[in-house]
C-alpha positions as CSV (number, residue, x, y, z in Angstrom):
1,X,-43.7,-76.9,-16.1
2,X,-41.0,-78.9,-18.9
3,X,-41.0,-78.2,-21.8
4,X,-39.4,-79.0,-24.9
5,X,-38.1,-75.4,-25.9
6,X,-35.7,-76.3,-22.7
7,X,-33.5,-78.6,-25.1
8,X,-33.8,-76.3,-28.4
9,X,-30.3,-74.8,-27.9
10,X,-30.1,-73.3,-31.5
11,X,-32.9,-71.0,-30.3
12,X,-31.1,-69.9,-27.8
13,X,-27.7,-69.8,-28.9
14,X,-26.4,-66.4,-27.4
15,X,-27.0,-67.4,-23.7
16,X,-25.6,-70.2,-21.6
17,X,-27.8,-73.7,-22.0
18,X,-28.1,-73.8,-18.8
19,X,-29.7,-70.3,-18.5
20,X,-32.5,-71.1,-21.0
21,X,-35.1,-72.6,-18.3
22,X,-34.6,-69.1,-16.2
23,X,-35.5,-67.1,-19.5
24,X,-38.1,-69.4,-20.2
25,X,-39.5,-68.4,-16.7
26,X,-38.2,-64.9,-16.1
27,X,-38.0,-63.6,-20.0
28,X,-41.1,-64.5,-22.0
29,X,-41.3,-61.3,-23.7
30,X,-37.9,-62.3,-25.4
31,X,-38.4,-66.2,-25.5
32,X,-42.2,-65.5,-27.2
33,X,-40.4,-62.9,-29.8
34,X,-37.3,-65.2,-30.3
35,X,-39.5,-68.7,-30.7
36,X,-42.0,-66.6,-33.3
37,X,-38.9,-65.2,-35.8
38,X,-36.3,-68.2,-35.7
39,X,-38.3,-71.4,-34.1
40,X,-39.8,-74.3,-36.3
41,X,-43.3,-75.2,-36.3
42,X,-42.7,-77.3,-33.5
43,X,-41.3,-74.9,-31.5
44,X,-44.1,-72.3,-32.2
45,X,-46.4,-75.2,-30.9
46,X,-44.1,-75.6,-27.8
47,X,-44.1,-72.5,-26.8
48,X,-48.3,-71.9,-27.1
49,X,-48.4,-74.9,-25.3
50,X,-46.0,-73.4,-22.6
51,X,-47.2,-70.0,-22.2
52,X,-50.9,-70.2,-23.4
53,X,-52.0,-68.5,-25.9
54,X,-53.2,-65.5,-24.0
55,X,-50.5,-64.5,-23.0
56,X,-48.5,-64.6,-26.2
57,X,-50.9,-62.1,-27.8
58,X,-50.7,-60.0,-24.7
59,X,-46.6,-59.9,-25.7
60,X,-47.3,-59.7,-29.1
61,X,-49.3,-56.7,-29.2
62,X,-46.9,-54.5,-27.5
63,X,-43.9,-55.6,-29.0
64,X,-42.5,-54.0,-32.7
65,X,-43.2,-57.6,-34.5
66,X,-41.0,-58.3,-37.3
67,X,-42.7,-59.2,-40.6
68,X,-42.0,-63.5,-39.9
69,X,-43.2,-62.6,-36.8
70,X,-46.6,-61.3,-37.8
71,X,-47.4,-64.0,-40.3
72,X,-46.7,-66.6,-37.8
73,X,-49.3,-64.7,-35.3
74,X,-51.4,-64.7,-38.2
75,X,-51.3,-68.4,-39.2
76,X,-51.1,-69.7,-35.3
77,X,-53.1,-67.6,-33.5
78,X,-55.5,-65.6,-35.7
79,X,-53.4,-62.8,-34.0
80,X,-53.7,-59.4,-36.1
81,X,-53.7,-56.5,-34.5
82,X,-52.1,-53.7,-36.8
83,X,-54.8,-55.1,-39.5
84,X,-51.9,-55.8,-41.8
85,X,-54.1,-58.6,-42.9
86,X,-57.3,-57.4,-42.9
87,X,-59.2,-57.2,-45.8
């Protein structure tokens, strides 16, 4: 599956371009975390798109999430699980 986080080279900066399909396939726990604390909008949407939404909560909720990270699970996916937003 293409998709457009393949061309987004300033997300990736700290690997070779053209490693960035393999972690796209063989990394998602560190593509998900990377695309939710330094991707645009569009690359937040890219990357759902990609991976499904599924399975970026399943990353999500065993990962140590970052505060940017958090609010963007918030405001994407409805995605709270330490209740940091909870009423």
């Amino acid at each position: 599956m293409k998709t457009l986080l393949e061309h987004r080279r300033p997300l990736f900066w700290d690997i070779p371009e053209h490693a960035i399909k393999t972690a796209l396939q063989d990394s998602p726990e560190w593509v998900i975390s990377r695309v939710f604390e330094y991707g645009s909008i569009a690359d937040i949407d890219a990357l759902i798109a990609f991976y499904g939404t599924e399975k970026i909560k399943t990353v999500l909720s065993t990962s140590n999430m970052k505060p940017i990270t958090r609010s963007m699970a918030f405001l994407f996916l409805g995605f709270d699980p330490e209740g940091y937003y909870a009423a």
